[in-house]
KEKELO-22710 format. One record per residue: x, y, z of N, C-alpha, C, O in turn; residue number from 1; residue in three letters. Coordinates in steps of 0.2 Angstrom, whole numbers, m for minus. Layout:
ROVEX     n_u     n_v     n_w    ca_u    ca_v    ca_w     c_u     c_v     c_w     o_u     o_v     o_w    nr   rest
ROVEX       X       Y       Z       X       Y       Z       X       Y       Z       X       Y       Z   NUM    Ala
...
***
This chain:
ROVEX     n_u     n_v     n_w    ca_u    ca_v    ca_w     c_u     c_v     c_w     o_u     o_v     o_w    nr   rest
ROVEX      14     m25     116       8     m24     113       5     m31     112       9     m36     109     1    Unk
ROVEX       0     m32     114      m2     m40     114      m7     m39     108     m10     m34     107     2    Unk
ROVEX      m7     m46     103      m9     m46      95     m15     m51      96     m14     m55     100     3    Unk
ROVEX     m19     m50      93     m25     m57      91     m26     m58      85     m26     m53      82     4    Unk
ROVEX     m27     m65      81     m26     m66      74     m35     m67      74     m39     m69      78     5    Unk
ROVEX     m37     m65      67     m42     m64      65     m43     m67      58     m38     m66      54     6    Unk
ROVEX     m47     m69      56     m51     m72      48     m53     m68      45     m58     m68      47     7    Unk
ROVEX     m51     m63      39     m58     m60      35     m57     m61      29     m52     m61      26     8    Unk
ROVEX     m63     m62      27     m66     m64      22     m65     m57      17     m67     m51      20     9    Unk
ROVEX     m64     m56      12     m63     m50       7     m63     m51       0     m59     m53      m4    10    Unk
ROVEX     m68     m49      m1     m72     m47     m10     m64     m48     m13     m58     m46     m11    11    Unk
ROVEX     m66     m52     m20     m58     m52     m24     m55     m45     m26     m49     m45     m28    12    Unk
ROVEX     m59     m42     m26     m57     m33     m28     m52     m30     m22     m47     m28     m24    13    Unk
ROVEX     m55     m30     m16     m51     m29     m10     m47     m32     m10     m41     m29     m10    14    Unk
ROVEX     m48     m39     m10     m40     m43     m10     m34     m41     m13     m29     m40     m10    15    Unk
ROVEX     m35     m41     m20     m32     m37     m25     m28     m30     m25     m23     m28     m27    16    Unk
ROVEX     m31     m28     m21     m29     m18     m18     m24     m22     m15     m18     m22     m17    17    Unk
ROVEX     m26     m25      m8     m22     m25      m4     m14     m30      m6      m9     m29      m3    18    Unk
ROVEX     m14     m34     m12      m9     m36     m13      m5     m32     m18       1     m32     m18    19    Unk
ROVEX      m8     m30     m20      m4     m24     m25      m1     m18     m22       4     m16     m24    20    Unk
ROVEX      m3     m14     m16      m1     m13     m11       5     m14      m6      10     m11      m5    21    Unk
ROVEX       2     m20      m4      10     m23       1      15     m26      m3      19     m29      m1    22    Unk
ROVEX      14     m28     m10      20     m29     m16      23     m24     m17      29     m24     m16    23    Unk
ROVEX      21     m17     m19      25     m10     m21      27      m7     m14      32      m4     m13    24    Unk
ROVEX      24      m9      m8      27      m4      m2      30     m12       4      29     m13      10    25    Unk
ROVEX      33     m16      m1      35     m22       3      34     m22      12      39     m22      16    26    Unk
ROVEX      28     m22      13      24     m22      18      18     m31      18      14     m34      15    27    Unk
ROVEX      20     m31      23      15     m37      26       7     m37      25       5     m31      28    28    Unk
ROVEX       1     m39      24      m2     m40      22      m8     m35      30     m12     m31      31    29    Unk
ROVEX      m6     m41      33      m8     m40      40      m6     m30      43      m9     m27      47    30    Unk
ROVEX       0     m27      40       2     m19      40      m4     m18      37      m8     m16      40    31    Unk
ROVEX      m5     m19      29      m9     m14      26     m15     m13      30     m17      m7      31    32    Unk
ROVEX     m19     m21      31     m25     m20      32     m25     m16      38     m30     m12      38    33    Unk
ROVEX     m21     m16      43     m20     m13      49     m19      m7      48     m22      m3      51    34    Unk
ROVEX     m16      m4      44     m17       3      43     m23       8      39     m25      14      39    35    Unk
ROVEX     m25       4      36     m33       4      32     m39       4      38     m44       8      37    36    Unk
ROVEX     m38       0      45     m42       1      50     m42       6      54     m47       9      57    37    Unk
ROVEX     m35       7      55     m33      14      57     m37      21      55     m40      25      58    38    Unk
ROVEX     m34      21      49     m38      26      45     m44      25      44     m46      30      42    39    Unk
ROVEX     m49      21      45     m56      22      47     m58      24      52     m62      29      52    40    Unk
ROVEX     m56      22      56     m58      23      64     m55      30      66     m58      34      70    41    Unk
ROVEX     m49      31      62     m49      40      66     m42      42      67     m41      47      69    42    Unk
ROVEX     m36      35      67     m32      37      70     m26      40      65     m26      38      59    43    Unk
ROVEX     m22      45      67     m19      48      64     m15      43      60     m16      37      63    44    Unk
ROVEX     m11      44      54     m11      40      49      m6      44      43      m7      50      44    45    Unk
ROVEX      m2      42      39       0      47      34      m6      46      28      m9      41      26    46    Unk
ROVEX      m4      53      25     m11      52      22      m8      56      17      m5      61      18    47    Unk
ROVEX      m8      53      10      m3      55       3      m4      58      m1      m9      56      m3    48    Unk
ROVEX      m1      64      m4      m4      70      m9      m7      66     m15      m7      60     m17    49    Unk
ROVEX     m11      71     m18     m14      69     m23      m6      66     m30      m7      61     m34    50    Unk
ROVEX      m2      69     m29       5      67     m34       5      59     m32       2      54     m36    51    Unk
ROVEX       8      58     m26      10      54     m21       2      48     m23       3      43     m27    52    Unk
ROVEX      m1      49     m22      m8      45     m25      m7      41     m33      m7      35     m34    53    Unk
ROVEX      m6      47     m36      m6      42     m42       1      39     m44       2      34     m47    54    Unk
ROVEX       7      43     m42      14      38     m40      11      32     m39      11      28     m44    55    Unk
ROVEX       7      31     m33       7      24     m28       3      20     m35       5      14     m37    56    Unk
ROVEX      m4      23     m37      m7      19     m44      m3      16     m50      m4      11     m54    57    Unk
ROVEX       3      22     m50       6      19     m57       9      13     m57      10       8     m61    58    Unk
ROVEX      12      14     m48      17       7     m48      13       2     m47      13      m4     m48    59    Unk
ROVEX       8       5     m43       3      m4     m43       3      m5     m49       6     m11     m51    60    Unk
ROVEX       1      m2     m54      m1      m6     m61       5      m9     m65       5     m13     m69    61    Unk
ROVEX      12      m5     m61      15      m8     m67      19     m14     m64      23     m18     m68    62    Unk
ROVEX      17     m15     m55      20     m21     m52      16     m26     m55      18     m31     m57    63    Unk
ROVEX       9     m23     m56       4     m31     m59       5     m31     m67       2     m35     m70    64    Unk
ROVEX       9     m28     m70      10     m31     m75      17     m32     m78      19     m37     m82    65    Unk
ROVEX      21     m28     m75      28     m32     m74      32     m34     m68      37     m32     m66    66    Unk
ROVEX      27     m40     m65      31     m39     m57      39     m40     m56      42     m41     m51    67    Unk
ROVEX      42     m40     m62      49     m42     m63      54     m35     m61      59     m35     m57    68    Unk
ROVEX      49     m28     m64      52     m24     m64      49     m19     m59      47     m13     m60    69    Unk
ROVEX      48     m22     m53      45     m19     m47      51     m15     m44      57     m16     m45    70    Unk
ROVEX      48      m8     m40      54      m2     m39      54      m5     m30      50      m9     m28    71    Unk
ROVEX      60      m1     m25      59      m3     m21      56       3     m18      59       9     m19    72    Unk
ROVEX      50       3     m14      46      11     m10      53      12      m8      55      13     m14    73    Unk
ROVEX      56      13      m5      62      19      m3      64      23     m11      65      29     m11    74    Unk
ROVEX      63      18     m16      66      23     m23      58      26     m23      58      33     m22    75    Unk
ROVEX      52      23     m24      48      28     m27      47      35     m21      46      41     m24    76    Unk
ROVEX      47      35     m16      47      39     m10      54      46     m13      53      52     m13    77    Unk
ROVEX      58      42     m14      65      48     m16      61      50     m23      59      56     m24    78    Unk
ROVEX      62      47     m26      58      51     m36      52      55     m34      51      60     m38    79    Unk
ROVEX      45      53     m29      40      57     m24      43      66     m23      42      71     m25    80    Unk
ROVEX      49      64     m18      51      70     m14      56      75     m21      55      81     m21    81    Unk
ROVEX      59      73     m25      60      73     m31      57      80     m34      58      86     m33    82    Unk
ROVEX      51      76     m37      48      80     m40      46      86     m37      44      90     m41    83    Unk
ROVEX      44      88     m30      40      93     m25      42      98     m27      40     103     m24    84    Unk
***
């Protein structure tokens, strides 16, 4: 698959998502926003229960404020299937 690098510019609010994001799901910057494209345009994507949603909120919030005690996504994913 051949790659091209791109510039974009992104509202500090946006930035923010996306860092808080690929910190809790230790994922590359350039994955998230590529997966967020995905999901616009149409292509199949996993797309996470409303549980699974607020999991994913809580640890953002508690990587941005304790990023000491950051989980690794493989554990919040098992504690996710856990609770089902």
């Amino acid at each position: 698959m051949s790659v091209r690098k791109v510039a974009v510019t992104l509202p500090e609010e946006l930035f923010e998502i996306v860092e808080r994001a690929r910190t809790v799901e230790h994922r590359t910057r350039s994955e998230v926003i590529q997966e967020a494209l995905r999901t616009h345009f149409g292509e199949a994507v996993y797309v996470p229960t409303d549980d699974e949603r607020r999991w994913l909120v809580a640890a953002l919030d508690e990587a941005t404020q304790t990023p000491e005690r950051s989980r690794d996504w493989d554990q919040v994913r098992a504690e996710l299937r856990a609770d089902q």
